[in-house]
C-alpha positions in Angstrom: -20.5 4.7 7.4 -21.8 6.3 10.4 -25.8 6.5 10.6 -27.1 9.3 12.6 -28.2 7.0 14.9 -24.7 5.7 16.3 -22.2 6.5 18.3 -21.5 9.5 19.7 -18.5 11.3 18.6 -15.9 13.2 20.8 -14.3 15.6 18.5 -12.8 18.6 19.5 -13.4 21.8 17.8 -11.1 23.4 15.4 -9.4 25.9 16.3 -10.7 28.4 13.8 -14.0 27.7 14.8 -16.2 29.9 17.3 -16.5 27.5 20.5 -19.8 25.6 21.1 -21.2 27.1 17.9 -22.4 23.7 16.6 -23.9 21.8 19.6 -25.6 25.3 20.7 -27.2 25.4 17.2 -28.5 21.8 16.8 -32.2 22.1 16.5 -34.9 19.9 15.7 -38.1 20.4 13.7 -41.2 18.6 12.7 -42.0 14.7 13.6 -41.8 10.8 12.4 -45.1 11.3 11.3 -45.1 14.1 8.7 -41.0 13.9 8.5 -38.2 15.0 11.0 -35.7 17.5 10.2 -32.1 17.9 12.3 -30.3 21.3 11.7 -26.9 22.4 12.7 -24.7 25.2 11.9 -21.1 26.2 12.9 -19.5 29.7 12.2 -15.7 29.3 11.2 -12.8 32.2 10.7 -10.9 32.8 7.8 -12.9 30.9 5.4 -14.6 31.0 2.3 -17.5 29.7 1.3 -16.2 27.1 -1.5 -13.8 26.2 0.4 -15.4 24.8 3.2 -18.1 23.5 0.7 -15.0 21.7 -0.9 -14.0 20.7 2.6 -17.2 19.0 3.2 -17.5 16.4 0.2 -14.1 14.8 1.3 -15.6 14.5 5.3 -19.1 13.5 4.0 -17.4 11.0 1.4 -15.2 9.6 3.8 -18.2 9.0 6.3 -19.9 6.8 3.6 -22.4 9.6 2.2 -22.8 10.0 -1.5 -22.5 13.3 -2.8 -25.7 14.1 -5.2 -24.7 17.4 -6.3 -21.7 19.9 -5.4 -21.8 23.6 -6.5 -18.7 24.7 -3.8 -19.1 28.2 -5.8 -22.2 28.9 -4.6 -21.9 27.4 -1.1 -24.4 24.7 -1.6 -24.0 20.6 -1.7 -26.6 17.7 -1.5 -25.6 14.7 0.4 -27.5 11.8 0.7 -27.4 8.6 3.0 -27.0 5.6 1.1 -29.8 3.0 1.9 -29.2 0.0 4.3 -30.7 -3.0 4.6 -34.6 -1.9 4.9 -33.7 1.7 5.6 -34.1 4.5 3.3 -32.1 6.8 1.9 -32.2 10.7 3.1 -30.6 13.9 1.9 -28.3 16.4 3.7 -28.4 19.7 2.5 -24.9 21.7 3.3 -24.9 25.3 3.1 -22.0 28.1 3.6 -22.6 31.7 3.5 -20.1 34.8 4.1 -20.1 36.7 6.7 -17.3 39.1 6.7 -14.1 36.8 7.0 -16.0 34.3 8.2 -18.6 31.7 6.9 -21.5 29.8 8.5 -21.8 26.3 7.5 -25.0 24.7 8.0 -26.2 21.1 7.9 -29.5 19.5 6.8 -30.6 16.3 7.4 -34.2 15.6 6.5 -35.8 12.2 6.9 -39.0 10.9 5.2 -41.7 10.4 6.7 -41.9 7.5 9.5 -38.4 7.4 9.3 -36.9 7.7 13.4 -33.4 8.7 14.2 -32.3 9.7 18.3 -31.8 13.6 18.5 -28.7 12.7 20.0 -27.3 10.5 17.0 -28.3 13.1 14.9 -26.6 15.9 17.2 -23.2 13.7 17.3 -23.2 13.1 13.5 -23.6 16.2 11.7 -21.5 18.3 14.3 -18.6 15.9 13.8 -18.7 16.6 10.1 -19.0 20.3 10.7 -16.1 20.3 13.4 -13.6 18.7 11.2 -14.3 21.9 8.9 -11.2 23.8 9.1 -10.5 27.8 8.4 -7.2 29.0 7.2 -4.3 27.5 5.0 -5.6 24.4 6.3 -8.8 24.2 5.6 -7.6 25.3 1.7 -5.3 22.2 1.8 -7.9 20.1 2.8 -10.3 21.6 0.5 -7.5 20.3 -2.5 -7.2 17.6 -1.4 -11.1 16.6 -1.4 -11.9 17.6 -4.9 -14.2 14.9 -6.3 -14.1 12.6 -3.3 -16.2 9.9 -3.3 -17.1 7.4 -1.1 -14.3 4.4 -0.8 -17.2 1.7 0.7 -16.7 -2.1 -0.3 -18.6 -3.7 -2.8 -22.3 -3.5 -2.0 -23.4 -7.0 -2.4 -27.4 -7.4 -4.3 -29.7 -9.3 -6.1 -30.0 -8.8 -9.7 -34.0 -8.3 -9.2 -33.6 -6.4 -5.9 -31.3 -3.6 -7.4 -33.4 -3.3 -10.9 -36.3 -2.6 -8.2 -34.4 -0.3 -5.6 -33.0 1.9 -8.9 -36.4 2.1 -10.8 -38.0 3.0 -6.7 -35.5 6.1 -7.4 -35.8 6.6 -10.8 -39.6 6.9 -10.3 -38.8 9.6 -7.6 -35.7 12.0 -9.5 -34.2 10.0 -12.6 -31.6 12.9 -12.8 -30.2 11.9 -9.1 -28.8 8.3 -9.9 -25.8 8.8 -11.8 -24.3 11.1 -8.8 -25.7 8.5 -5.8 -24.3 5.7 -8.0 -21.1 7.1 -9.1 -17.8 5.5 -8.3 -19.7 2.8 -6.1 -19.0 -1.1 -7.2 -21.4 -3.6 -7.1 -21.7 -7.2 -6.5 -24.8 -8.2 -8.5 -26.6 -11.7 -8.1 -28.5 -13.5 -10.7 -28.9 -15.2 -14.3 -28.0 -14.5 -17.6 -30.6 -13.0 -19.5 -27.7 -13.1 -22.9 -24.2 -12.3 -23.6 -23.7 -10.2 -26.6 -20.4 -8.2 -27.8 -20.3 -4.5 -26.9 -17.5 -2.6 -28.5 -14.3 -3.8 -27.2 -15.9 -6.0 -24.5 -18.6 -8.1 -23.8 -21.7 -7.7 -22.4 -23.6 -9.6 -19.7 -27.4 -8.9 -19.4 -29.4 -9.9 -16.3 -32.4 -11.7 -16.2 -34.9 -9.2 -15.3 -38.7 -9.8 -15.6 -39.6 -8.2 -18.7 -43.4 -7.7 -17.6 -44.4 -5.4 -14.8 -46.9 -7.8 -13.4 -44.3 -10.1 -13.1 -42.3 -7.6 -10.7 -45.6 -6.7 -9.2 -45.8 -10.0 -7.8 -42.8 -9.8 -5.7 -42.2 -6.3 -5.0 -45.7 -4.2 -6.1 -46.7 -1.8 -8.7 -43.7 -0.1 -11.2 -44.3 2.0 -14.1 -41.5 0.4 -15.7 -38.3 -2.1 -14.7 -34.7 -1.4 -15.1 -32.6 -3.1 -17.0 -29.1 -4.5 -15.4 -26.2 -5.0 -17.9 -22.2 -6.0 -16.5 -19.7 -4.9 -19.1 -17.3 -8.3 -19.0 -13.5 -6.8 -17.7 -10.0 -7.4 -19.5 -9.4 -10.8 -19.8 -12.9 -12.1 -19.3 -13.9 -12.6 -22.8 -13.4 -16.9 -22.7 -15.5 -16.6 -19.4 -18.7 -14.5 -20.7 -19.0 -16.6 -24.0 -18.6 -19.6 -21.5 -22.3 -18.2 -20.2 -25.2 -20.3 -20.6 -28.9 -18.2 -20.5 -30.5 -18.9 -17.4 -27.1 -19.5 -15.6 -26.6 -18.3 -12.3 -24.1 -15.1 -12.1 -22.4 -13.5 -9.6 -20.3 -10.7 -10.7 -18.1 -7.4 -9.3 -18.4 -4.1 -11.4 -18.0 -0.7 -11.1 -21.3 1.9 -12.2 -20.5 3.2 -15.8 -23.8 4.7 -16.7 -27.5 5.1 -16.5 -30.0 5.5 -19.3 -33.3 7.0 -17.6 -35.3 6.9 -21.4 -34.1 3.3 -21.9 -34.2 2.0 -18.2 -30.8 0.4 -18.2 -27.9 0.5 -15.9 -24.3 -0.4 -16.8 -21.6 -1.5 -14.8 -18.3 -2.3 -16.0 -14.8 -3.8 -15.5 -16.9 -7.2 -14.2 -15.2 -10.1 -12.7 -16.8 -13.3 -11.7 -16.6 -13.9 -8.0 -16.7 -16.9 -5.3 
């Protein structure tokens, strides 16, 4: 992952691309204070507008960003910065619109309020995802070739407690954006057993979450409500999870499965115990 706040990148500019289209562009609006937006655009030949939306995902998923939403056909596609360590998460908005044979792609990075990010990270970041946009043949190959990307990043190593707080944070904010952050991303998840308990054809591994709010509250503040953290036991694990005692301490490698927003429980699956 490369935060907008990082190195500076020295890619060249395709060659369907109109020359300093994107650095000319870059623009900045508002402040830490009320929120800063960064803005860039680039204006590329021979291309459509799903295609370079299509483009985009497999540049933004390789860089580390989740991909909250895609709709190529209508030029549009939410990205958002995954959170790290005490940083919050922001979205990228990625727009494409026709003009003639052409289309101008446009990038969108808003940050929240006290949230502070150099000009010239931000500058660097989001022009070397629209440079790498390509018109042409190439840019349709490339647009194949990213369908449903996602972002490859290693397991993501948290607390039981902490996660349960961090996905109820964002649940609290837009339920309907979790599955699509969380999606394809694997998890190593700290903690105790809350129970083991057979699921279909596997086993199920419950955390120990606080089941009272004023419990959480005293670590973390005010929730409305807590998520639940369950670890579907892989292949092969079955002698391990009835091995479980409750109250033992876990630590266990899954992949996302699903989210329940009415129930406020998150699944992961195919989980391995881990050193």
């Amino acid at each position: 992952m490369v935060p907008l706040g990082g190195l500076a990148l020295a890619l060249a500019l395709p060659a369907a691309a109109r020359a300093g289209t994107c650095e000319d562009s870059f623009a900045q609006h508002g402040n830490p204070i009320s929120g800063t937006r960064f803005q860039a655009q680039v204006t590329i030949d021979d291309l459509t507008p799903p295609v370079a939306i299509r483009q985009l995902r497999g540049i933004a998923a390789t860089r580390g960003y989740d991909i909250l939403s895609e709709e190529a056909d209508d030029g549009s596609m939410l990205l958002e910065q995954p959170r790290s360590g005490s940083a919050r998460p922001f979205p990228i908005i990625a727009t494409a619109l026709a003009e003639q044979a052409a289309s101008k792609v446009k990038l969108e990075a808003k940050l929240p309020a006290g949230m502070l990010a150099g000009a010239g990270g931000a500058r660097n970041e989001l022009c070397a995802m629209l440079n790498a946009v390509k018109g042409g043949p190439e840019g349709i190959a490339a647009a194949e070739r990213s369908q449903g990307a996602v972002s490859s990043a290693g397991p993501v190593v948290i607390d039981a407690l902490v996660l349960s707080q961090q996905i109820s944070q964002e649940a609290d904010t837009n339920a309907a954006s979790i599955p699509s952050r969380y999606q394809g991303k694997t998890y190593t998840i700290k903690g105790r057993v809350a129970s083991v308990a057979k699921d279909g054809g596997a086993y199920r591994i419950d955390y120990d979450i606080p089941r009272s709010t004023n419990d959480l509250a005293i670590r973390f503040g005010k929730f409305r409500f807590l998520t639940q953290i369950s670890c579907l036991a892989a292949k092969g694990q079955g002698a391990y999870a009835l091995s479980l005692r409750n109250g033992q301490g876990i630590r266990l490698t899954g992949q996302y499965k699903d989210y329940d927003p009415s129930r406020h429980v998150m699944w992961f699956e195919g989980c391995r115990p881990v050193d």
